[in-house]
N, C-alpha and C positions, 0 to 999 in steps of 0.2 A: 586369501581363503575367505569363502562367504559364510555368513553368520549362515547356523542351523534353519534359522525361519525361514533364511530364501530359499535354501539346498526342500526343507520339508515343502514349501508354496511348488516349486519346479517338478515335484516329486507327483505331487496330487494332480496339478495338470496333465502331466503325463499319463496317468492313471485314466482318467476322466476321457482323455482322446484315445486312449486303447479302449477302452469300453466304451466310447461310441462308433469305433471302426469294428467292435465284435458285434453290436445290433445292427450295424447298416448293412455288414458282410448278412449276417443273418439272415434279416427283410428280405436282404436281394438274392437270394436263397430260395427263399420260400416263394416267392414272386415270381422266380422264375424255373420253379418246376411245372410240368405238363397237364394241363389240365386231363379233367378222365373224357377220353376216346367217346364220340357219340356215337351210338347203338345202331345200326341201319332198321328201321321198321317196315315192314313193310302190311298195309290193309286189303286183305281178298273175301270175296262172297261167295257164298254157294246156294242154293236154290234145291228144298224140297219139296218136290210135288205131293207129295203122301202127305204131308203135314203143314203144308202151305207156311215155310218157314225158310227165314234166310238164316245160314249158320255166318257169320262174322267171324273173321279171324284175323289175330294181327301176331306174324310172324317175325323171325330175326334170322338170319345167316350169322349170325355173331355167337354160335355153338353157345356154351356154358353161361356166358357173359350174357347174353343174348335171353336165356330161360331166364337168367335169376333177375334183371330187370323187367320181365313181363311179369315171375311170378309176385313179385312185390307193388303191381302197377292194378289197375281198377280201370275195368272195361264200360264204357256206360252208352248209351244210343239211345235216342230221343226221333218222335215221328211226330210231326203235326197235320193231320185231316180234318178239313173243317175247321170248326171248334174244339177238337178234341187232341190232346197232347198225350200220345203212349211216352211210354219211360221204362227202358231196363237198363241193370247192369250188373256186373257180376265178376269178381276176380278173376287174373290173370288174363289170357288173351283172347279167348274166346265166349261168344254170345249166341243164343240161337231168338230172333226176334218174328212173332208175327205178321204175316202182311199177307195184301188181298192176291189171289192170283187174277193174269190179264191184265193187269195195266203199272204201270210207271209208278215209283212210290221212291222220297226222300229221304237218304237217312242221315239226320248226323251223329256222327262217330267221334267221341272222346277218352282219351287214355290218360289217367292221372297216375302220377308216382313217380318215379324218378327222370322217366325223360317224357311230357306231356305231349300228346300228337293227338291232333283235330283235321279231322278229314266228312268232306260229303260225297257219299254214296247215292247213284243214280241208279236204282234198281228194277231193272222191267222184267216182270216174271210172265211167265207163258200164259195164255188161257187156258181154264179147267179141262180138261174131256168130259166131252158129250155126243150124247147121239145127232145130227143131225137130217136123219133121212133112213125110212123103209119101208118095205112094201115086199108085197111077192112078186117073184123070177124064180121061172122053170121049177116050180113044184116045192121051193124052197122061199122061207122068210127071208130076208135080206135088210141087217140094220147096218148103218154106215156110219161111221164115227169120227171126228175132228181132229184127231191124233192116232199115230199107229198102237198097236195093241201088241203082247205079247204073251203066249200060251201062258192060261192056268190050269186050277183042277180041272176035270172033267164034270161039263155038267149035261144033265137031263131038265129040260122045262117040261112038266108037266108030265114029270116021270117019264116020258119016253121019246120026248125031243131031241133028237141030239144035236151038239151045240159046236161048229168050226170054226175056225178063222179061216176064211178064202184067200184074203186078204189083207194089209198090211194093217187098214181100216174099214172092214168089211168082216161080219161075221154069220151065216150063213144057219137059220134053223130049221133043221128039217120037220116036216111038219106030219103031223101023222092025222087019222080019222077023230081023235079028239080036240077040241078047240079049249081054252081055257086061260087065264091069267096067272102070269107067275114073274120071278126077278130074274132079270139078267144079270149076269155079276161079271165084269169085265176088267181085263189089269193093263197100264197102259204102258208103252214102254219102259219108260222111266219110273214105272212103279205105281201112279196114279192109280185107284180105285174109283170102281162106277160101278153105281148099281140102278140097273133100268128096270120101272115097270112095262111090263110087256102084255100082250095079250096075240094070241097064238091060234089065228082062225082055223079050221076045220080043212083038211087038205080040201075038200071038196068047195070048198069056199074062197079059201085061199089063192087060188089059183086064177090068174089076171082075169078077168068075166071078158066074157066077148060081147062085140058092141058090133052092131050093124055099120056102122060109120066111125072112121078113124078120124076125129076131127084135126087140123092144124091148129097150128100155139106158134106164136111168135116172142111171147112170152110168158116167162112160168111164176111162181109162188115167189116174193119178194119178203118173206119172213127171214130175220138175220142179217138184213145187208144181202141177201145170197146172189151170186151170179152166176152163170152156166156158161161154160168153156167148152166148144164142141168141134171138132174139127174132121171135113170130108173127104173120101175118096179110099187113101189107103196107099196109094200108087211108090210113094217114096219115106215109107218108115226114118224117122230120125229116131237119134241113135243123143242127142243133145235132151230131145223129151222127156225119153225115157230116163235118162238119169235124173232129170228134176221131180221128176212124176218118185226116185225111189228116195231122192232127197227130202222132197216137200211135203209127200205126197200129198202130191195136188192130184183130185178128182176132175177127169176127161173123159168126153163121150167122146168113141172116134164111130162117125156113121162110115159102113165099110160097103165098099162095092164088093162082092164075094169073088170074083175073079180077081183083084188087088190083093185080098185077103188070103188067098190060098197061092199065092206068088211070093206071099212074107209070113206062113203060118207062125214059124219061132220067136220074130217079133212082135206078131201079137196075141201068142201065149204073154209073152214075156209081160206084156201090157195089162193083159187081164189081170195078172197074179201080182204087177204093181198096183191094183186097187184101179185099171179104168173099167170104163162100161164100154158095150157095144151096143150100138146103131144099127138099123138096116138102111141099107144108101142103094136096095134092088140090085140085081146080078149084073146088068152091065149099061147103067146110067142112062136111059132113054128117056127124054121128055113124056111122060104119061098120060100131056093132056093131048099125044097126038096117036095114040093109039089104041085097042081095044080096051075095054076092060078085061076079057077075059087074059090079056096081054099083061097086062097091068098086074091083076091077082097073082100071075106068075113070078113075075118079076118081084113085087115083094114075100110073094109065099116061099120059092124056093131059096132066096138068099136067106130069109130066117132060119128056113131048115137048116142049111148048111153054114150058117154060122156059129147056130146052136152045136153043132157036129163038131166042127172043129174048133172051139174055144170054151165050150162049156158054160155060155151066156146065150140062151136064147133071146133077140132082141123082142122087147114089146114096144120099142118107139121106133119111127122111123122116119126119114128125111126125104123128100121130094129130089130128085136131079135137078140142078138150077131153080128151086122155088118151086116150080111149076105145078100147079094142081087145080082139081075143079073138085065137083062132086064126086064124078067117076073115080077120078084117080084116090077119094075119099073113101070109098065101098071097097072099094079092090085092097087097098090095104089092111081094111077091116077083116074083106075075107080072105087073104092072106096070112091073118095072125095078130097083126098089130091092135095094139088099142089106141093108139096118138101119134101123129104126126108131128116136129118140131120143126118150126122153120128159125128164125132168125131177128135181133132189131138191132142189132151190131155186127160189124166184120173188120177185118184191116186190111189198112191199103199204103201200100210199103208196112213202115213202122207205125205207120197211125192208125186210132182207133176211130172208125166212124161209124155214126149212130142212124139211127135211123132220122133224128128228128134233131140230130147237130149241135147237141148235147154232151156233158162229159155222162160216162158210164153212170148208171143208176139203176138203182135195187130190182131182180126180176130180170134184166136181161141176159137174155141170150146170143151169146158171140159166136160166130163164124169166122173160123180158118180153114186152110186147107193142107194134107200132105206135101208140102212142095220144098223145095232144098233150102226156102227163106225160113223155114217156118220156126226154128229154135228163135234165131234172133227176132221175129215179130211175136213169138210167145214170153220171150223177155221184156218187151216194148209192154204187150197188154200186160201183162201183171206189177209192172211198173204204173201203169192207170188204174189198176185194180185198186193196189194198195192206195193210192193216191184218195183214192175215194173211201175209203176205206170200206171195201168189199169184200165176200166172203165167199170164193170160189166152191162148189156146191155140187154134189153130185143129180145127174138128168133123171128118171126115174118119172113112172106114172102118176106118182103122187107129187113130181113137182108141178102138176099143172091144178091139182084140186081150187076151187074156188076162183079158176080163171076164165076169160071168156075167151071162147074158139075166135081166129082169124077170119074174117068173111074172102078177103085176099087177099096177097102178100102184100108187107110195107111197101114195096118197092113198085106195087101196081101191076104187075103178073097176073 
């Protein structure tokens, strides 16, 4: 039998190894339950036009779990321009941050609280709407605008103006025997506001003045970047254009032979009412400097007419067959109707854009295409040069030739 003191010694060690196999079971207990589930986040933007404001959001798919970690977390976003550092933030998962419209802006993005997420945002927001281009057509003002527009209140300039959308980017004021200044107030698809001063000449003034001589332009007004996209004949309507024309709306003058034109009247309503312009391109394409004048007067008086007739665009610009022109062929248009002739310092040949002077595109010209079965995919070619240059496709109009000097003869030596 052993003395008490060994039985008590054996006793407490025993003791002592049980309660460190109940802390180690423990430890490894605690050590090896699951950590907490990480939250999926996810960061998206949205873009106002009305308030030139990005809304920031940082969302969850993870239901319940998912709010109560956002609403416990602190949203913050930082911008650097220049020298200057903006800073917002604000609980939970959304921010709404200022920024400039038309160009690329930096943001970064910071979530603190219980699960922290750092993200940068590459933000390119649209350009503003603005007028780019007006003048009188067919007894009616005509302003043209950088983005499409969408019906508001009804308004009156000048108390008795009344005020349309023609088109997508085009709005049309009818002008009556008083002239005067007043605002245009415009709403843009997306909600954008614009308010234009205007000045609203006198029908009797308003109306394109006639000029003894229809001079040529080879080039027009290069204010904006602008570029002029024109394309001849009519003969084979694409069907590829016009969808970009209701996508983009991109502003195209198509010069129309009136015999092409009244072979495809429905698609070129359809043209007109997507925001193009109409050209006279003469009734049936005859070189002009090889025939009368009184030939000539014909030829572009009657296609106006009946262009005017069946589209609802009476042309004031219009285009030689082949370049071709002299003086003659300069008066006969005059008295035909027209006030300017446009020729050309660009065209394409396949996919390429050639200039006149072998050059990439630049500010103030004016390109030629034609209706032919290549023409979607060479109109995809130029505006892929367009952008390149960063150019700003621009509607034809009498007023884009102001402060330019007439052609003596064609680039091409015609």
């Amino acid at each position: 039998m052993k003395p008490p003191r060994e039985r008590g010694w054996r006793v407490t060690v025993v003791a002592i190894v049980l309660a460190l196999v109940e802390v180690v079971t423990l430890v490894a207990g605690c050590l090896s339950r699951p950590r907490a589930a990480v939250i999926p986040l996810h960061v998206g933007w949205t873009f106002s036009p009305v308030s030139d404001t990005v809304t920031i959001r940082v969302t969850s798919p993870a239901g319940t779990t998912g709010r109560q970690v956002l609403a416990r977390s602190r949203l913050a976003v930082s911008e650097r321009v220049g020298g200057h550092t903006g800073r917002w933030s604000a609980s939970g998962g959304t921010i709404r941050v200022p920024v400039p419209a038309g160009r690329r802006t930096s943001l970064l993005v910071r979530l603190t609280g219980p699960q922290p997420l750092t993200r940068t945002l590459k933000v390119t927001t649209p350009p503003p709407l603005r007028v780019v281009s007006s003048g009188a057509s067919s007894s009616r003002w005509l302003v043209y605008t950088s983005g499409p527009l969408r019906p508001g209140p009804a308004q009156l300039l000048c108390g008795t103006d009344k005020v349309s959308i023609v088109a997508p980017t085009q709005v049309a004021i009818a002008e009556t025997a008083k002239a005067c200044p007043d605002r245009l107030r415009l709403t843009g698809r997306d909600g954008e506001h614009l308010v234009v001063p205007v000045t609203i000449p006198a029908r009797s003034t308003a109306k394109i003045p006639a000029v003894s001589v229809a001079r040529l332009y080879c080039f027009a007004r290069s204010a904006g970047r602008a570029i002029y996209i024109t394309i001849d004949d009519g003969w084979t309507p694409s069907a590829q254009v016009l969808a970009l024309m209701h996508q983009t709306y991109l502003p195209i003058t198509a010069f129309l032979i009136s015999g092409a034109a009244r072979e495809h009247l429905s698609y070129w309503k359809e043209f007109v009412t997507a925001g193009g312009m109409i050209g006279d391109h003469t009734v049936s394409h005859p070189d002009l400097t090889k025939i009368s004048r009184g030939q000539a007067t014909a030829q572009w008086g009657q296609a106006r007419t009946l262009l005017g007739r069946w589209l609802g665009q009476t042309p004031a610009v219009g285009r030689p067959p082949y370049g071709a022109f002299n003086h003659a062929a300069e008066v006969a248009a005059a008295r035909g109707g027209l006030t300017v002739l446009a020729g050309w310092s660009a065209s394409m040949s396949g996919d390429r854009v050639q200039t006149w002077n072998g050059k990439p595109l630049s500010p103030g010209e004016i390109v030629l295409l034609h209706w032919d079965p290549g023409l979607g995919r060479q109109l995809t070619a130029l505006l892929a040069a367009i952008r390149a240059e960063h150019l700003n496709p621009a509607p034809l109009t009498p007023a884009s030739f102001d402060g330019i000097a007439p052609q003596r003869h064609s680039l091409d030596g015609d």
